[in-house]
N, C-alpha and C positions, 0 to 999 in steps of 0.2 A: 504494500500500500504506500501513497505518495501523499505526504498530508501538504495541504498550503491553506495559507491565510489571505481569506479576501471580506474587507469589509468589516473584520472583529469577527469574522466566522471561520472556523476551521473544515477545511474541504477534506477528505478521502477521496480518494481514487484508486480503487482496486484494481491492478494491473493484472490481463489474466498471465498464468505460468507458461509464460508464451516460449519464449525462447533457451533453444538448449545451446550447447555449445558447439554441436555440430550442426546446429540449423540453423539458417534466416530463414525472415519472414519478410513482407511488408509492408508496412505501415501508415496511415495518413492521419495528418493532424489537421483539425482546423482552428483556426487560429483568430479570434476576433481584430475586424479590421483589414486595412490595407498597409499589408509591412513592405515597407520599403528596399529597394535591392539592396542597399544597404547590409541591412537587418539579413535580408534572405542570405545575403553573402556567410554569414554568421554558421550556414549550415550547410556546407560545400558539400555533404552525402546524400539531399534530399533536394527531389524537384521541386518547385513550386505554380503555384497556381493559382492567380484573382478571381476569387467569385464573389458575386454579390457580396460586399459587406466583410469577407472573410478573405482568406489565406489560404491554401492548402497547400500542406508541408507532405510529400509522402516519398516512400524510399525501403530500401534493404535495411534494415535493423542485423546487426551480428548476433547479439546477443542479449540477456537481459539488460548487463550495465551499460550497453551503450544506449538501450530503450531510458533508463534512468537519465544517464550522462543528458541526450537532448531535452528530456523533460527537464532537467535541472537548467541549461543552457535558455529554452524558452521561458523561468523564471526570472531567471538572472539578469533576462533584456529585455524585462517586465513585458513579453507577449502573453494572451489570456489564451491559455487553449481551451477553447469551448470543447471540443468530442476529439477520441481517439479511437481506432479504431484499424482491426487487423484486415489485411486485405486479402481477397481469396489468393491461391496461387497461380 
């Protein structure tokens, strides 16, 4: 689980037990807003994508920590990830 704080409120986001070590997967994030190339540059392993209103960040995930690693990185450049979610293969 990934906790964050929005608002005075603490979020949960249960990640599922997605990745093993010998597997990718991948993944799409959307991202509230229009991030600038800037920002997208930030995450040189995932495409991107403007829609309406949002972002979509999606790509090969190695492993858990690096599922961790971007979620911590879209914290850190105060982007809001609205949904995550695994993509078929």
């Amino acid at each position: 689980m990934v906790a964050s704080s929005a608002a005075g409120r603490t979020l949960l986001l249960k990640v599922p037990p997605a990745v093993g070590s010998d597997t990718t997967m991948r993944y799409e994030f959307r991202v509230t807003g229009d991030v600038s190339r800037l920002l997208s540059e930030a995450f040189p392993e995932l495409e991107t994508e403007p829609v309406s209103r949002q972002t979509l960040f999606f790509g090969t995930i190695t492993d858990e920590a690096h599922l961790y690693g971007l979620l911590a990185r879209f914290q850190d450049l105060g982007l809001r990830v609205e949904e995550m979610r695994r993509l078929p293969e």
